[in-house]
N, CA and C of each residue as an Amber inpcrd file, in Angstrom:
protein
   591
 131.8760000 118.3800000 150.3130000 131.0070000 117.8300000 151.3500000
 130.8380000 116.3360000 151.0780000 131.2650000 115.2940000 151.9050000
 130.8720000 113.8270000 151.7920000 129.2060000 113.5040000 151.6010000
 128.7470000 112.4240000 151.1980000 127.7480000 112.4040000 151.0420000
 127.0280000 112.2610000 152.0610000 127.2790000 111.5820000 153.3750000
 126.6690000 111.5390000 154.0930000 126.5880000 112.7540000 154.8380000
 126.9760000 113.8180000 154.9730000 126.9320000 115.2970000 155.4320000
 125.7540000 116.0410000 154.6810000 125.4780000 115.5700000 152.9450000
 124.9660000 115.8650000 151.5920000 123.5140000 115.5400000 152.5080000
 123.3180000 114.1030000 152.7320000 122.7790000 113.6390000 153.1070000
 121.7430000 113.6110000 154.1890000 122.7030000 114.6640000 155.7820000
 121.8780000 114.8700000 156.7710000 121.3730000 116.1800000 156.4510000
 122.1310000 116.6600000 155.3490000 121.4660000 118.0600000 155.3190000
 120.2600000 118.2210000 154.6820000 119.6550000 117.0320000 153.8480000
 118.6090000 116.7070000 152.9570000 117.9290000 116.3420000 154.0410000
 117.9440000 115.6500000 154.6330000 116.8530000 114.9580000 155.4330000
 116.6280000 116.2020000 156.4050000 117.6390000 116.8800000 157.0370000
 117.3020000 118.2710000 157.3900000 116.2500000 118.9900000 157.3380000
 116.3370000 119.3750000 155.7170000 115.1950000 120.2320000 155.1270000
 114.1730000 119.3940000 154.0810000 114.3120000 118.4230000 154.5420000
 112.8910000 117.7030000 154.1630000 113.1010000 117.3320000 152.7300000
 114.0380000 116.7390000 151.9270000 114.1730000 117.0540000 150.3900000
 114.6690000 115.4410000 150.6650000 114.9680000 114.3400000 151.2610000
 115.0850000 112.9890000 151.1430000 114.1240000 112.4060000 150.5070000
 114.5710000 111.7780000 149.4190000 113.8960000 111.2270000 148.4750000
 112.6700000 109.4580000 149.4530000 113.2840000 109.5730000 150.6580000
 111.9000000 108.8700000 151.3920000 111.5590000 109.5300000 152.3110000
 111.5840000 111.2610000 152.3380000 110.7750000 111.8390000 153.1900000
 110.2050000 113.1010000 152.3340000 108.9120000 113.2320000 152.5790000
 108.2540000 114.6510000 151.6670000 107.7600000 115.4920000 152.9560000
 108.4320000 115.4400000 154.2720000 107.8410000 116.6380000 155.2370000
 109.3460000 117.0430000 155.5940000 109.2950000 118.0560000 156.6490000
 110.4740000 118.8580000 156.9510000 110.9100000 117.7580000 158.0920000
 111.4750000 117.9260000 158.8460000 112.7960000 117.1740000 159.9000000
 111.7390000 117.7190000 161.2690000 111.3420000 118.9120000 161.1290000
 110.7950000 119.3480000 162.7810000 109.5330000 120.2150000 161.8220000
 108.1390000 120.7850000 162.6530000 107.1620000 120.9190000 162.7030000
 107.2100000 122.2830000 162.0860000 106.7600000 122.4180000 160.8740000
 106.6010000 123.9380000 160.3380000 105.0870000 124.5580000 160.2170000
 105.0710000 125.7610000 161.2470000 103.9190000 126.4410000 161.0130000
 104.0760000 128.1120000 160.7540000 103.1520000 128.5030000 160.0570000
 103.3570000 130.0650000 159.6630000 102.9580000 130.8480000 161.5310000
 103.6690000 131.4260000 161.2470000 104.0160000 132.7990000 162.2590000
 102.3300000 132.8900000 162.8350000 102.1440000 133.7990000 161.8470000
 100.7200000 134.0620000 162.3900000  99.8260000 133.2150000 162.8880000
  99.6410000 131.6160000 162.7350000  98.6580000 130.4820000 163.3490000
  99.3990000 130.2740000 164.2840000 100.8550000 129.8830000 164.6250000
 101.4900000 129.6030000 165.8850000 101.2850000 131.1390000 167.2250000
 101.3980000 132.0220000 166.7050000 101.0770000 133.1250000 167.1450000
  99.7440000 133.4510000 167.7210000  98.8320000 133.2750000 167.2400000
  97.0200000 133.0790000 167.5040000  97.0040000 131.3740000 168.6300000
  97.2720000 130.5500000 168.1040000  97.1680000 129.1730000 169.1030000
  97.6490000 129.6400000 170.4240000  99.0690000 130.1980000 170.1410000
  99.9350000 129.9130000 171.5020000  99.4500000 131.0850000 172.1910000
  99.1560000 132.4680000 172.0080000  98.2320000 133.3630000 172.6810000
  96.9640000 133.3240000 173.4050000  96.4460000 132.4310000 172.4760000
  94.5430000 132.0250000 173.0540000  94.5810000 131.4500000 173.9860000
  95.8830000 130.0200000 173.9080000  95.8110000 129.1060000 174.6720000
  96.9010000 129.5750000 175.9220000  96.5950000 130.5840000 176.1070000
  97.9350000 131.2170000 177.4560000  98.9830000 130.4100000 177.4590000
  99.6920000 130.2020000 176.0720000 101.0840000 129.3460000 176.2520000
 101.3500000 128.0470000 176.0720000  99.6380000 126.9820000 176.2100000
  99.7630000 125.7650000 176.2780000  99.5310000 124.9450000 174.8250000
  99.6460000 125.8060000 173.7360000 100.1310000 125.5470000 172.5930000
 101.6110000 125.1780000 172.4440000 102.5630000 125.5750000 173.6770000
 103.9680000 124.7840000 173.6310000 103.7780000 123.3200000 173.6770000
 103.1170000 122.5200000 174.8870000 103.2700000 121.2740000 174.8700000
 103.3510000 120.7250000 173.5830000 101.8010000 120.9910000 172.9330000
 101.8380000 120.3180000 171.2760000 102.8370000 120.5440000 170.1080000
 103.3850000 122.3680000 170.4940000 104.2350000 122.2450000 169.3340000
 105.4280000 121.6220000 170.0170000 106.0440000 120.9700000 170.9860000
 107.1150000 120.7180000 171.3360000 106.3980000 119.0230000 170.7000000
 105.9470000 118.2630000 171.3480000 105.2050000 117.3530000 171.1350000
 105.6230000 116.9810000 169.3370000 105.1010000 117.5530000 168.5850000
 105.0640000 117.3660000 167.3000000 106.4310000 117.9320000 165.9580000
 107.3420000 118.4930000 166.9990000 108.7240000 118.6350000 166.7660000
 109.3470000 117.4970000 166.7360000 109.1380000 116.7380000 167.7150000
 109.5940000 115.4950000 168.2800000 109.4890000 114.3320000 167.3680000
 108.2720000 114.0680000 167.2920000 107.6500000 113.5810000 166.1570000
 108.2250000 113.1650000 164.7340000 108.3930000 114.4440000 164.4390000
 108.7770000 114.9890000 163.1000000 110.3670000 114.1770000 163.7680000
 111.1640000 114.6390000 164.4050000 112.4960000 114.6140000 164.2720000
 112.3280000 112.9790000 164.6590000 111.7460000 112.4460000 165.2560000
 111.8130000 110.9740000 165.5170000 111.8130000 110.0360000 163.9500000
 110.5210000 110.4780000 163.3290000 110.4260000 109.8950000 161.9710000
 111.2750000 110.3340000 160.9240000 111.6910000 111.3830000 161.1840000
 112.7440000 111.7370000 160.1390000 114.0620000 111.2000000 160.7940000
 114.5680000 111.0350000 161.4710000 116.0600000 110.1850000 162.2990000
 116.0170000 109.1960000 162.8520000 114.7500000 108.4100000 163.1680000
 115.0320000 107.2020000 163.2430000 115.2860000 107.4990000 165.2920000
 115.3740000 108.5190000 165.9420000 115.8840000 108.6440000 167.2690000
 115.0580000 107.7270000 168.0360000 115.4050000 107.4370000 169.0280000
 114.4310000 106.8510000 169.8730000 114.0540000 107.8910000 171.2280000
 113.0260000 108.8170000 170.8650000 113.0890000 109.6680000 171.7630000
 111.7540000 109.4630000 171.5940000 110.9550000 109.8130000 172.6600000
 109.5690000 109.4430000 173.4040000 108.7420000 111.1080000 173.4180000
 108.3130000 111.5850000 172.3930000 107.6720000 112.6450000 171.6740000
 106.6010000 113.2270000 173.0870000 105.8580000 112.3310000 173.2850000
 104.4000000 112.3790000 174.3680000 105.5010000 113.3520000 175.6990000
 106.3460000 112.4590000 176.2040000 107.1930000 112.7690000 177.3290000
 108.1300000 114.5520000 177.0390000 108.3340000 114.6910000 176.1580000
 108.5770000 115.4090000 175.8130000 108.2040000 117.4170000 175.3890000
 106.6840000 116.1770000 174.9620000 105.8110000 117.3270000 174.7610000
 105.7190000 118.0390000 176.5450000 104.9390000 117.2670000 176.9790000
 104.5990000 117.5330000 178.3710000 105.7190000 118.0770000 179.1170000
 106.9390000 117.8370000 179.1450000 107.5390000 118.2390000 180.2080000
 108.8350000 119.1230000 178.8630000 108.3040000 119.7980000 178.0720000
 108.6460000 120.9140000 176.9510000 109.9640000 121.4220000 178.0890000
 109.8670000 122.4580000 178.9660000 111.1530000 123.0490000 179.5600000
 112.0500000 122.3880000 179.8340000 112.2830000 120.7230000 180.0680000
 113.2050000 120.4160000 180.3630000 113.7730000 119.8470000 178.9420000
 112.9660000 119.4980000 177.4920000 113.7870000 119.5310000 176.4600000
 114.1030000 120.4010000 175.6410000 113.6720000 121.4000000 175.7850000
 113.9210000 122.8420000 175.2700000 115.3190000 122.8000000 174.8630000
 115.9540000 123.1710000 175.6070000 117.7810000 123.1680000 175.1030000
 118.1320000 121.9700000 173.9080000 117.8810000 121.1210000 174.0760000
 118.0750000 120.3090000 173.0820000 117.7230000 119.9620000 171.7120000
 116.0780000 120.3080000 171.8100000 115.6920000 120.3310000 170.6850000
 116.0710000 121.6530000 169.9150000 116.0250000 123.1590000 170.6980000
 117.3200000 124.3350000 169.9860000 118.3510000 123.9870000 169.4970000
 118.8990000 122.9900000 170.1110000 120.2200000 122.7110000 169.8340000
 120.4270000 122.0180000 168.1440000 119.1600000 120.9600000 168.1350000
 119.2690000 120.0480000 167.1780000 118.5640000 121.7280000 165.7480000
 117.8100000 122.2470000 165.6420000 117.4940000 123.4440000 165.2620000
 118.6150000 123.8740000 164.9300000 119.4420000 124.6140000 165.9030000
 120.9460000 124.9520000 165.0490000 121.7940000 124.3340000 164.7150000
 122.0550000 123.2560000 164.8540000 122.6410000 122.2990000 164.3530000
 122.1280000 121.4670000 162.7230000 121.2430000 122.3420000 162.5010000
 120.0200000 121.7040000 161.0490000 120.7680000 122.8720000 160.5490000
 120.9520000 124.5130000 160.8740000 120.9430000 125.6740000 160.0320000
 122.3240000 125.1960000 160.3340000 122.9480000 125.1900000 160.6700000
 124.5400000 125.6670000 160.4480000 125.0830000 124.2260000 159.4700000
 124.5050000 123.3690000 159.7500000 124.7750000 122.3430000 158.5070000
 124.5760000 122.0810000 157.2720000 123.3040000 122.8150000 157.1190000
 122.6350000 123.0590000 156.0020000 123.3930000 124.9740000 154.7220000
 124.2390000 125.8170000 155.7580000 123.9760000 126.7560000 155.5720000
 123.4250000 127.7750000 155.4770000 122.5980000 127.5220000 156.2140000
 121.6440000 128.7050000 156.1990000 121.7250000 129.8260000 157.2360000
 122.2560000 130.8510000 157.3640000 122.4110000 131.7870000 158.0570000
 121.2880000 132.2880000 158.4760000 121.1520000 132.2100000 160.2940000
 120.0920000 133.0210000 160.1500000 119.8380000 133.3380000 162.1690000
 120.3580000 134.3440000 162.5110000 120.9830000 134.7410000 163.8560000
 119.2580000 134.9390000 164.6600000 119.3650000 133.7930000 165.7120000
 117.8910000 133.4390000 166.3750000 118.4680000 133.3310000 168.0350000
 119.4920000 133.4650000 168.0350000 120.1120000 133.1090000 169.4970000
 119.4750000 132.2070000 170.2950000 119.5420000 130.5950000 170.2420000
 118.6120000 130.1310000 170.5160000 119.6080000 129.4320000 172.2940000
 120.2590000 130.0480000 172.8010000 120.7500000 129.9540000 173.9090000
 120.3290000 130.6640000 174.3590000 119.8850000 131.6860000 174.5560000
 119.4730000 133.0580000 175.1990000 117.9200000 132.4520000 175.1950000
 117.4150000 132.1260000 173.9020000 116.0810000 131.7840000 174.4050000
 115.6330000 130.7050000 174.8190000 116.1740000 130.6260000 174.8300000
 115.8460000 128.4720000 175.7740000 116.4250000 128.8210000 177.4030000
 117.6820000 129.5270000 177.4750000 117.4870000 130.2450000 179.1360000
 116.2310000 131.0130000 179.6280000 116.0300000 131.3400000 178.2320000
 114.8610000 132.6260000 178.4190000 113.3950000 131.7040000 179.1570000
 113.2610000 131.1370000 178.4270000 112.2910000 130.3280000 178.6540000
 112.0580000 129.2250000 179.6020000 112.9790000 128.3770000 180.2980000
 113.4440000 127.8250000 180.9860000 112.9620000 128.7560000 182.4210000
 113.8460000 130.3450000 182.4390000 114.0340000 131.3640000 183.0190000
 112.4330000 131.7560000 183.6660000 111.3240000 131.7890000 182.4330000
 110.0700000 132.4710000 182.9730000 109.5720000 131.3090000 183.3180000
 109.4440000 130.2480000 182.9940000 108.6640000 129.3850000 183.2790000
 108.9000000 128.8310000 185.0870000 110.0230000 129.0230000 185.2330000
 110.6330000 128.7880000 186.5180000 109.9770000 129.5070000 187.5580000
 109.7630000 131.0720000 186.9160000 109.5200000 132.3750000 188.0600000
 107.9150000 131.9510000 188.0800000 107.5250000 131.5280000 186.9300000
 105.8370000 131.9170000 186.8160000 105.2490000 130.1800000 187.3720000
 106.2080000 129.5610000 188.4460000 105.7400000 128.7160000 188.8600000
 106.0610000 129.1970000 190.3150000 106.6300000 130.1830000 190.5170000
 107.1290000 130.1720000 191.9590000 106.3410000 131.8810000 192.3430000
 106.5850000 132.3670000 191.5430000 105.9170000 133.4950000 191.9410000
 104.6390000 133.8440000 192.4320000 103.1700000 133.0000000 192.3290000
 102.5630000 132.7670000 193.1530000 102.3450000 132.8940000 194.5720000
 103.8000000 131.8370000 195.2440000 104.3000000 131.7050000 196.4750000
 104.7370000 132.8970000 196.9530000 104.9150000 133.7680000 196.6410000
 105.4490000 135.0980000 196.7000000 104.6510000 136.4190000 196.8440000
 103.3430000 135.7260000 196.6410000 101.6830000 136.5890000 196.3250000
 100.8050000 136.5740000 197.3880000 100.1040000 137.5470000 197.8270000
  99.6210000 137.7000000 198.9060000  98.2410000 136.3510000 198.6010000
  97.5690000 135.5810000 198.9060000  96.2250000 135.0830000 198.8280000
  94.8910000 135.8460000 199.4970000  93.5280000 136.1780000 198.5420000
  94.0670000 136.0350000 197.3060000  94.7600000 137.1410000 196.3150000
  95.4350000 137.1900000 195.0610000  96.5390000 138.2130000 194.8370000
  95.4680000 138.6360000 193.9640000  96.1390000 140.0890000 193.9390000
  95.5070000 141.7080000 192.8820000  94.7400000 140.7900000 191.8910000
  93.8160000 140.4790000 191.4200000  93.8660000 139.8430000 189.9560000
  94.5030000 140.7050000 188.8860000  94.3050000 142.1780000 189.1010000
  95.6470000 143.1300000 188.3310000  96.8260000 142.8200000 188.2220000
  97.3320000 142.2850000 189.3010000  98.7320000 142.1780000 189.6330000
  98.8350000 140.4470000 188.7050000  98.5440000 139.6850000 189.3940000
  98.5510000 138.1380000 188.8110000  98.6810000 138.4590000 187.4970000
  96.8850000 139.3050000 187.1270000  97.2020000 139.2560000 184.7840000
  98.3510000 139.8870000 184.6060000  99.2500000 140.9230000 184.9560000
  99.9430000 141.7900000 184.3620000 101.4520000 140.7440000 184.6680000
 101.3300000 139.7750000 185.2160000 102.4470000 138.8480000 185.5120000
 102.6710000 137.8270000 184.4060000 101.2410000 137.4490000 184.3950000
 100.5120000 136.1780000 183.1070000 101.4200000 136.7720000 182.1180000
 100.9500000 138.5930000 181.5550000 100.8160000 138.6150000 180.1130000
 102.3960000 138.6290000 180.2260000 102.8370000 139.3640000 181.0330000
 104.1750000 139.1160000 180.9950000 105.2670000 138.1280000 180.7160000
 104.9250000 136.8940000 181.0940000 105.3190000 136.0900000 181.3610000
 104.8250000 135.6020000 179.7560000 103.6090000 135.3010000 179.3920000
 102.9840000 135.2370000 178.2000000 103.9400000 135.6430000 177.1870000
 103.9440000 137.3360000 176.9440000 104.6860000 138.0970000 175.7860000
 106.1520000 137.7540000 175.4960000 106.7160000 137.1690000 177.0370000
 108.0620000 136.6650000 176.8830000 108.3300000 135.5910000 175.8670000
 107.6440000 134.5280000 176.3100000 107.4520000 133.0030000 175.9790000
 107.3220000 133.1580000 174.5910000 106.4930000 133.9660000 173.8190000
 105.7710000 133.8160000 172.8920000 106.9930000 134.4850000 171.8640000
 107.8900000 135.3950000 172.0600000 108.8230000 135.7800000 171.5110000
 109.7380000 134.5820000 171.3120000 110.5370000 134.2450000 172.2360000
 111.3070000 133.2120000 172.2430000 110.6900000 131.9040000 171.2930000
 108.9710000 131.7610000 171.6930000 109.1360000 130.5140000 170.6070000
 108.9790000 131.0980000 169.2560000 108.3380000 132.2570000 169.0340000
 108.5290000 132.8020000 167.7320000 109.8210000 132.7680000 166.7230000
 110.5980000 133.0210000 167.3960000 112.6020000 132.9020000 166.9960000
 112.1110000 131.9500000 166.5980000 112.1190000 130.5270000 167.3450000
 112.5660000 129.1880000 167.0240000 111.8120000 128.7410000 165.7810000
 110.3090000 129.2860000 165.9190000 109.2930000 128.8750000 164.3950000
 110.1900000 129.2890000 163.0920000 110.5560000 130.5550000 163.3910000
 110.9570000 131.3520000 162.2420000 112.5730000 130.3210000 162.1460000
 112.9890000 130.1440000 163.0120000 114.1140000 129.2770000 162.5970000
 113.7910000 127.8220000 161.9970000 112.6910000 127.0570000 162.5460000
 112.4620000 125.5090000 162.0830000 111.9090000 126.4400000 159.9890000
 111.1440000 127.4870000 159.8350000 110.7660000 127.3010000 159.0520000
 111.9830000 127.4110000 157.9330000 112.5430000 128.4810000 158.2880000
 113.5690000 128.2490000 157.3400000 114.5640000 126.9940000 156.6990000
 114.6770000 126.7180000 158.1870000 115.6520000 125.0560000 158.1850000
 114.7540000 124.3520000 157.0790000 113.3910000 124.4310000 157.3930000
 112.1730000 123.3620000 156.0590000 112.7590000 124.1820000 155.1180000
 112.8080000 124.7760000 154.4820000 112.4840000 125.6510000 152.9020000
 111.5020000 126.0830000 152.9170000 110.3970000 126.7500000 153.9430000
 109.3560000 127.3880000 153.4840000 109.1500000 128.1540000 155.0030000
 109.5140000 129.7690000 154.5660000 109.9790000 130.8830000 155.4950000
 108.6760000 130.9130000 156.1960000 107.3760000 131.0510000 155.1950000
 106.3630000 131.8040000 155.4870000 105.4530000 130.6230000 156.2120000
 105.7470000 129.6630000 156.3390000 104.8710000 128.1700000 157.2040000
 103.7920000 128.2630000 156.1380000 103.8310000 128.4590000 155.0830000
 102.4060000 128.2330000 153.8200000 101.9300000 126.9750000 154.3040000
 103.4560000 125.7980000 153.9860000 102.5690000 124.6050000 154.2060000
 101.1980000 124.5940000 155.1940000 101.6450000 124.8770000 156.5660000
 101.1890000 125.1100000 157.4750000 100.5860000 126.3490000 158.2600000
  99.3790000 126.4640000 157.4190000  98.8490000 128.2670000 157.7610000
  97.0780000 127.9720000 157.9690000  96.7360000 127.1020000 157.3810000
  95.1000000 126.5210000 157.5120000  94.9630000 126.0340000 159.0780000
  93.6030000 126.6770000 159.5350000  92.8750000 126.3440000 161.2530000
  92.6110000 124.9830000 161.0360000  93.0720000 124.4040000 161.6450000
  91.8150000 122.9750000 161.5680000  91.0520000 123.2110000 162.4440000
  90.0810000 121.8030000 162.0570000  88.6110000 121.9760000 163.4400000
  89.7900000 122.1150000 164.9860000  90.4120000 121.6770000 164.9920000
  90.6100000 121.2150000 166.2980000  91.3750000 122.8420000 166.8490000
  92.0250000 123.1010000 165.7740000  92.6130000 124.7500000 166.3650000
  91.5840000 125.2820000 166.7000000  90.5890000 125.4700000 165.7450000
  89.4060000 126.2330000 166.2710000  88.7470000 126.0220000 167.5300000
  88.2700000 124.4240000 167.5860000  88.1870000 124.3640000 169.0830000
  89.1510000 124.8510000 169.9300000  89.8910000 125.1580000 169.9820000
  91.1960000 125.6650000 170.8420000  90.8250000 127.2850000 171.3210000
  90.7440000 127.6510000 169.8600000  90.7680000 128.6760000 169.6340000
  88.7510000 129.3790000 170.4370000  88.2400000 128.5150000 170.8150000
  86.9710000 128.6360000 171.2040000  87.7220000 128.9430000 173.0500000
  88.0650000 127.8380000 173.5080000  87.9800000 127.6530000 174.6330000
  88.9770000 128.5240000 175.0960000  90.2210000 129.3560000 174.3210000
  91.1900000 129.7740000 174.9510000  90.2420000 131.2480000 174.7800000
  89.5500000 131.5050000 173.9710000  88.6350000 132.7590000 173.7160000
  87.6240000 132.8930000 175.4650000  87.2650000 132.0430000 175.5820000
  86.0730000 131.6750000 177.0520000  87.4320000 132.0960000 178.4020000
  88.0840000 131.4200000 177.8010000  89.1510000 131.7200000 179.2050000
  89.4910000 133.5560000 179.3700000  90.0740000 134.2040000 177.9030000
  90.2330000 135.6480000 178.2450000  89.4050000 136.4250000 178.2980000
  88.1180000 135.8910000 177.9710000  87.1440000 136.8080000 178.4840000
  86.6730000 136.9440000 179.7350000  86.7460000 135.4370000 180.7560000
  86.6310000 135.7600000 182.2540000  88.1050000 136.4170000 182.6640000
  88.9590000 135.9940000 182.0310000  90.4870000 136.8290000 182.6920000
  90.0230000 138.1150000 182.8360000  89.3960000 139.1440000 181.4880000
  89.5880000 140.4300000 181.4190000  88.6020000 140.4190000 182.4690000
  87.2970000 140.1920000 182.5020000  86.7040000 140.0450000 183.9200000
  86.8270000 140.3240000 184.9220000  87.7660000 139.1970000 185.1680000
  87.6390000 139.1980000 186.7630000  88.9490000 140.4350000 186.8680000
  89.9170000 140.8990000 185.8330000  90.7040000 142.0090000 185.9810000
  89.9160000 143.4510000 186.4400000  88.5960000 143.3360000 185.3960000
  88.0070000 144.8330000 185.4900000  87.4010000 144.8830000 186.5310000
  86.4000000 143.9400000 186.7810000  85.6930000 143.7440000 188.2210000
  85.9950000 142.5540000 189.2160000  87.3570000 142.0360000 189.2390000
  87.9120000 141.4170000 190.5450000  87.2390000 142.0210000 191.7170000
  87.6000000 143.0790000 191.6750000  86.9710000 143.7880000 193.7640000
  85.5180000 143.3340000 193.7210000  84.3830000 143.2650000 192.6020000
  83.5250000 143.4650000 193.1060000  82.9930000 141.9810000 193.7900000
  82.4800000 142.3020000 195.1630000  81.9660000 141.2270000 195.8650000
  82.8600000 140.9550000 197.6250000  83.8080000 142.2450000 196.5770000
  85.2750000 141.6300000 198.0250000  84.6380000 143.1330000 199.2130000
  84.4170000 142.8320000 200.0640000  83.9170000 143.9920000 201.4700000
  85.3260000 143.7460000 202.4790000  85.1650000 144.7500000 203.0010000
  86.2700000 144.6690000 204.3180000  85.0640000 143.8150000 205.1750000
  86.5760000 143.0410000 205.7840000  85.5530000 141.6080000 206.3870000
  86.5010000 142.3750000 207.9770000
């Protein structure tokens, strides 16, 4: 292996003697899992956001992190891309199919903007949540793969580094709590109030 190959594969997994963090954003399973659930999904912006980040300061790219974060589905493919392109350089075997899930995702996010339009006004609130979680349980798989793939690419499977709430998760973790409790709500007692008019 030339050194400079030696080289991207270090900065890769975070072992460059002028970098002491990983290349892209490592968090344990279970806190990415709790954020991105509470927050019905909108824990992607930030972790896309702070992938970016990471890969900007670690490569020197000139890629615009903020822009990124926010409009997450349209860099999705790429930043997978740069993800397998870290494991297969580095060696590290480790089968995440990250084409399938970046269609995947791309895929729901598409329907669960259009499907609405497609909904009677106003729709079942049964029908709408059972679309959400759907749409939800999908998402949350697919970015799961990719965690479990950035963590490995770092050297640390289990996101240890990254397993502590901060205040600010917690606030998160407050307000995405307020939100599923009117969801289940208005699921159990949606009808009530609605009369044949």
């Amino acid at each position: 292996m030339c050194d400079e190959n030696k080289h991207d594969v270090l900065l890769f997994k975070g072992e460059s003697a002028t970098s002491s963090h990983a290349d892209l954003y490592v968090v344990s399973i279970n806190k990415f899992l709790i954020l991105f659930v509470i927050t019905i999904g909108g824990y992607a912006v930030y972790w896309s956001y702070r992938n970016w980040v990471f890969y900007r300061d670690a490569r020197g790219a000139e890629v615009t992190p903020f822009m990124r974060g926010i409009f997450w589905p349209f860099f999705i493919m790429p930043l997978f891309e740069r993800i397998n392109a870290g494991l297969q350089t580095s060696g590290e075997v480790y089968r995440w199919y990250p084409t399938l899930r970046g269609v995947s995702l791309i895929g729901v996010t598409v329907l669960s903007f259009i499907a609405p339009l497609f909904l009677d006004a106003p729709a079942d609130p049964r029908l709408a949540f059972a679309i959400s979680a759907t749409t939800l349980a999908v998402t949350t798989t697919c970015f799961i793969g990719a965690q479990r793939a950035i963590n490995r690419l770092a050297g640390d499977p289990e996101g240890t580094s990254n397993r502590e709430f901060t205040t600010a998760n917690i606030v998160w973790i407050m307000l995405g709590g307020v939100y599923w409790v009117v969801a289940f709500g208005i699921m159990l007692f949606g009808d009530v109030g609605y009369g044949d008019v």
